[in-house]
N, C-alpha and C positions, 0 to 999 in steps of 0.2 A: 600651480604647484612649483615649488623651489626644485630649481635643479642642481643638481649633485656635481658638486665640484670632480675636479679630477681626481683629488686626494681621496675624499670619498669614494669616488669611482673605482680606485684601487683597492681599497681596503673593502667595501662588498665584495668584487672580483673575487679576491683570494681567499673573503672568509667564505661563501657559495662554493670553492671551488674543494675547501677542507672540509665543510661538513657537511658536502654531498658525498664525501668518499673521492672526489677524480683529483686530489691529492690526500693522499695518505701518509699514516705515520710514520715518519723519517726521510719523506719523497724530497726531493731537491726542487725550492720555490725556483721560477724563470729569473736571470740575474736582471739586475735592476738596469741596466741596459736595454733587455729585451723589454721589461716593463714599462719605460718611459718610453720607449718608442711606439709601444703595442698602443699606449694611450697620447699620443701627442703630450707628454710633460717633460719638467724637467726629474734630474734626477733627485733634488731636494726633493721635491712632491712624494715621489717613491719612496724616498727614504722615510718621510714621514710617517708613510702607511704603514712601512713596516715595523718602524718604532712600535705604531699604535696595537701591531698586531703583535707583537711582542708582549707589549706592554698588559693586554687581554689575553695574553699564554696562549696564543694559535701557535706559533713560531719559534723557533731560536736561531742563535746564528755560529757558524763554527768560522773560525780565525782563520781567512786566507781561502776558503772556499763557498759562503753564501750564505743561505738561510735554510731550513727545514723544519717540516711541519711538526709539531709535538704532540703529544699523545694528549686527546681530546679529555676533558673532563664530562659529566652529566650536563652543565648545565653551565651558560655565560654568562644566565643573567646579572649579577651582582655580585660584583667583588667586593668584599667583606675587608676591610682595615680593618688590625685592631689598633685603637689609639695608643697601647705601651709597645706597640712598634711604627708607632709613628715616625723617630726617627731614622730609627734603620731604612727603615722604606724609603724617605725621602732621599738619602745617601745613596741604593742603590740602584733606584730611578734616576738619580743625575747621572751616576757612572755609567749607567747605559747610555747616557745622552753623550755621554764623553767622548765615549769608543765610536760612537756612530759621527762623532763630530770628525773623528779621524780619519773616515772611510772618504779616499780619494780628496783629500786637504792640504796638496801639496804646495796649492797657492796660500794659503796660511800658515804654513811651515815655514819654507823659505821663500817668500816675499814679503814686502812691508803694505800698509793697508792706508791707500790716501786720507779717508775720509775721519778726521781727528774726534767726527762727534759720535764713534762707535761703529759695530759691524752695523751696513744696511740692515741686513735680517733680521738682526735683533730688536732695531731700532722700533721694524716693523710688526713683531713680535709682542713688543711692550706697549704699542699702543693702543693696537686691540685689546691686550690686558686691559691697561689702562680703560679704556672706553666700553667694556661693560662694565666697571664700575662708577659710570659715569665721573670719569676724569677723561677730560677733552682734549685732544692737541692733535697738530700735524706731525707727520715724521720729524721734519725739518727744523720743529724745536724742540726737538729731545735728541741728550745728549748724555751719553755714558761715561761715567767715569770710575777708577779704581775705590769703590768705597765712599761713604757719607765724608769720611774726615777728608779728604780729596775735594771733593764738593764745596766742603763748608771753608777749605783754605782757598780755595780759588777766590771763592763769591768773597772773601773777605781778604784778597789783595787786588783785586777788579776795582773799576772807578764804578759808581753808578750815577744816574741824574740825578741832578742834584748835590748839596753841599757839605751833606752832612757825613761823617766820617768817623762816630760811635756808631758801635754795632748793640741795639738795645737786648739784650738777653735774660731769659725767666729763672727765676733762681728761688728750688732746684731748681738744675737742668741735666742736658746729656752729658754728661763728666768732658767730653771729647771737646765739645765744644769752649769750657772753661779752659781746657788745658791750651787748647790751638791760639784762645786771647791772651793767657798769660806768657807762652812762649812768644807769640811774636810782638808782645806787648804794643799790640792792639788797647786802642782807647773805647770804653764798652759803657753802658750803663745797665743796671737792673731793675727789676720790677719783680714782687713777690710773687710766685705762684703757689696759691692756693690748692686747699682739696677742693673748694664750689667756686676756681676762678681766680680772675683777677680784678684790681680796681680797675673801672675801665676811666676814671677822673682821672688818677696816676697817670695811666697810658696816656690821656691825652697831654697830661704835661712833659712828661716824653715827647711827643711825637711832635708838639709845639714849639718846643726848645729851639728846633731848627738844624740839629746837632746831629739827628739821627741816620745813619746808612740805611740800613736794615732791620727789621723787628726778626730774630729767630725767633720760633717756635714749634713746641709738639702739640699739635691741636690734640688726636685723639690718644686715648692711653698715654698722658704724658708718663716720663719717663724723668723723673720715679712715684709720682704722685698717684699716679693712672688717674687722674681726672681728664675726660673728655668734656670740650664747649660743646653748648647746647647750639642750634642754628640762630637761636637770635643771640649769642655774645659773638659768634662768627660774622653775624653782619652787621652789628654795633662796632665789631673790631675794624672791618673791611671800610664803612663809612669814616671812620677816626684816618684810615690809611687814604681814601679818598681827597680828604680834606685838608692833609699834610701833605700830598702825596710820599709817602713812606712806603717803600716794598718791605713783605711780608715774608718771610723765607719758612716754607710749611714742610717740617720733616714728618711725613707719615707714617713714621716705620713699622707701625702696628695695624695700618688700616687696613691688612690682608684678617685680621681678627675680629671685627666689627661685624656681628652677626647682621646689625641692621644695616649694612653697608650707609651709612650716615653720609649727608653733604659735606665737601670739603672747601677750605678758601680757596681752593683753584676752582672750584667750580662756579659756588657763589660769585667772586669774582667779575667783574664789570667795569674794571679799567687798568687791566691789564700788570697788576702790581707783585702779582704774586708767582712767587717762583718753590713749584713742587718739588719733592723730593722724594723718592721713592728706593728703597733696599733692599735689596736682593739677599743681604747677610744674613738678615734677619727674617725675611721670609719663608729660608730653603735652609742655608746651616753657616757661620759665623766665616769658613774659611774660603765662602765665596764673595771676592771682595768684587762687586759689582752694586752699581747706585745708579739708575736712571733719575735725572734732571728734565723736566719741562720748564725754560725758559723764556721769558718774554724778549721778541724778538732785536730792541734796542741794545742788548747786550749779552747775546749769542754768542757775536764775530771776539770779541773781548773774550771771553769767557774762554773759547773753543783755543783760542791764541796762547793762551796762557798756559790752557792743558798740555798745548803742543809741547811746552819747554819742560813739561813735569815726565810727561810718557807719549811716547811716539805712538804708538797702538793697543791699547792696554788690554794684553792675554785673549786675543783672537779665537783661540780655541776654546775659552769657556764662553766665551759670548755665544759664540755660534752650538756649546753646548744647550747655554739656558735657552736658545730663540727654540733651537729643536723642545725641550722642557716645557715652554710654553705651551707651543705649539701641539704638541699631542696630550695635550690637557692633562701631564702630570702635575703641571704647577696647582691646575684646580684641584688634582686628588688631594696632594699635601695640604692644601687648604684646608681642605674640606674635614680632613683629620687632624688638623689644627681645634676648627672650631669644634670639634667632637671631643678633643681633650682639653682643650677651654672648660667646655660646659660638668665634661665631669670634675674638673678639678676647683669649679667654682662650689656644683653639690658639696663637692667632701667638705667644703671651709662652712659653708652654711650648716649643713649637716651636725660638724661637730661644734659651733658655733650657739649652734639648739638645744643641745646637749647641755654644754656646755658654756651658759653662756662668761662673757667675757667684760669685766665693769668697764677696760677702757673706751675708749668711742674708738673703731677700727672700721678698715675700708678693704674688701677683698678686691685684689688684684689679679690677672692675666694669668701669674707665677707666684701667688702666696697673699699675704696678708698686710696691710700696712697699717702700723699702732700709732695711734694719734698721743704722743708722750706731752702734750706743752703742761699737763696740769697734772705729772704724774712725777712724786716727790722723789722716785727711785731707782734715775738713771743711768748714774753711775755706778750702782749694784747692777743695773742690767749690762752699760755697756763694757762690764770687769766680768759680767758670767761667762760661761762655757758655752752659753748660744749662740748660735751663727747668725744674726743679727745683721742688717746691714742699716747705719745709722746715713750713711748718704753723704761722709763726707768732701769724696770726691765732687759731687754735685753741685755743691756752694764754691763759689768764683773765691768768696772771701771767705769770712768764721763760720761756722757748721754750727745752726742755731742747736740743734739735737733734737728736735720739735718730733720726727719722724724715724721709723723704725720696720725695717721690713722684715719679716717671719716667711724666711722659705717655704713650701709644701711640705716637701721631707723633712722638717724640722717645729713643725708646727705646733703637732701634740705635746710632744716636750716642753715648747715655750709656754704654750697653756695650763703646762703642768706645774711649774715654777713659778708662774701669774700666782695661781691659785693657791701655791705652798707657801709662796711671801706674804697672800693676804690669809692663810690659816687653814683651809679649806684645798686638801691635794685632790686631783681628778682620779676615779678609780678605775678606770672604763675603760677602755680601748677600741679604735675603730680602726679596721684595716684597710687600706685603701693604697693599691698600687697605678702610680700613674708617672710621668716622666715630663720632668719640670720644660717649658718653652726655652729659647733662649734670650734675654735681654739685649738692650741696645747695645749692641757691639760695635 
């Protein structure tokens, strides 16, 4: 039988001790002093239990004097999310992790923090993340930084093995990424990204050239295509990278959305080429600019050096917010009400898609609809309408083919209705459907 940690150990203690009655409502919890000492821990450990028990409404806590028990409900079993408060939830589950990150943080107030590849905590925080989802690393090669666009400037003023000094990039791509090559006029190449892929003969004459630094890419839900590689274009790609040796730069920043939690190229991986990337922005809400990196060991010390010259410790107190976030498994709730408003907001697109159907070829998306335009005669009526459209051309490094067209959520019926009024035939119908759009790569 698995033995119970001490965190656990704290958190039965005190739920046994609420709803047997021998603390009652409004009674004053033992300070977390007497706690950690009653159980040999430290005072993180407590703190976490009480989060936890916060977080399951045993508790609250008043400003300046502790914690106290709160008026019991019927029943624990199962907290109920709904998904059009998805957001809000996830906002006031971190603010709690905020405040609690404050309680006695005076060495991260006013002191600076040696270790340049983020708080420990955290570090330790994301890997356990990381590793049930089967993403593998040691502490020691994860490294935090302020943000994907942080990340992706380092990695592309870093030296790597090797001669090559284009950074090959999929187009579309992440807007962020184009912009950071055109300002520091970086030398880059491209390669089409498809909806079913890429040529994988192109990429090898890419990767042949000799010329190439790094291959970026968004393996799952690309960004703006949403096409995910299947595992064998993943390790057609991985063997091409083998054979060049070319590193792979994998930004995952949708792979908290992947109901089938899918292989990734750090995992496949088997010679060390690829360097993860994971966002926290995008996870949790857009103005948490945190990016864990798993980097391969040859170019850590480089990487971490160069951080040093951008930010000496970057925002201490939400690191050590998210590690607590992780750690009392709000990060899983917010998931977990992720893929609950995924799935209904995929229903509504099909749903009315049945109804209604649609002659162009389209691809529903995470956050709406993407219209396949290349053989569609009438895009400058669409890209002159009133519809909130988004044609991607931040996304192309160079001219903006116009090939592609995304259809918000909130604005979908609409666009279906104008489809249908241009080709003769308006939709009558209405279907109501309240939900609240994700956020995109930010």
């Amino acid at each position: 039988m698995k033995q119970e940690s001490k965190y656990e150990q704290v958190v039965h203690y005190l739920k046994e001790e609420i709803e047997s009655g021998k603390l009652q409502t409004g009674s004053r919890l033992p300070s977390i002093r007497k706690l950690s000492q009653d159980f040999h821990c430290s005072k993180d450990t407590v703190q976490r239990a009480l989060l936890e028990l916060r977080y399951e409404k045993y508790i609250y806590s008043k400003p300046q004097s502790g914690y106290y028990v709160l008026e019991q409900q019927a029943s624990h079993e199962d907290l109920v999310i709904s998904v059009n408060d998805e957001h809000v939830a996830a906002y006031d589950d971190f603010r709690l992790c905020v405040n609690e990150s404050l309680i006695g943080r005076e060495n991260y107030l006013y002191n600076y923090y040696e270790h340049q590849e983020g708080l420990e905590e955290l570090r330790k925080s994301v890997q356990k993340l990381l590793f049930d989802q089967a993403i593998y690393s040691k502490p020691d090669q994860l490294v935090m930084t302020t943000g994907t666009q942080q990340a992706l400037f380092i990695l592309s003023q870093i030296d790597f093995p090797g001669k090559g000094q284009e950074i090959l990039v999929e187009q579309p791509t992440y807007h962020r990424m184009n912009q950071l090559l055109l300002a520091q006029n970086i030398p880059y190449q491209t390669i089409e990204r498809r909806v079913d892929g890429i040529d994988l003969k192109e990429l090898e004459k890419h990767f042949k050239s000799g010329n190439i630094k790094f291959f970026y890419t968004i393996p799952r839900f690309h960004y703006p295509l949403g096409h995910s590689y299947s595992e064998e274009e993943k390790r057609a790609i991985l063997d091409l990278a083998a054979k060049y040796q070319i590193y792979i730069v994998e930004d995952d920043y949708l792979g908290d959305l992947d109901p089938k939690m899918g292989q990734t190229f750090h995992y496949l991986d088997q010679n060390d080429l690829v360097i993860y990337i994971k966002s926290f922005s995008t996870s949790i809400f857009p103005a948490l600019r945190i990016t864990a990196l798993i980097l391969p060991n040859v170019m850590k010390d480089a990487f971490v050096s160069y951080k040093n010259i951008l930010d000496y410790d970057n925002n201490l107190i939400m690191q050590k917010a998210l590690s607590l976030y992780i750690d009392s498994q709000l990060f899983e709730k917010n998931r977990v009400a992720r893929l609950a408003l995924q799935e209904k907001s995929q229903d509504f697109i099909h749903k009315l898609l049945k109804s209604y159907p649609l002659s162009l070829p389209n691809y529903p998306l995470h956050d709406g609809l993407l219209l396949d335009l290349r053989n569609y005669p009438k895009i400058a009526s669409l890209k002159h309408s009133s519809l909130n459209l988004d044609f991607f051309e931040s996304s192309y490094i160079e001219t903006c083919p116009y090939q592609f067209a995304k259809v918000p959520l909130e604005n979908l019926e609409t666009t279906l209705n104008y489809l249908k009024t241009e080709s003769g035939t308006e939709i009558g119908n209405s279907l109501e459907f309240d939900f609240v759009v994700p956020p995109p790569h930010s």
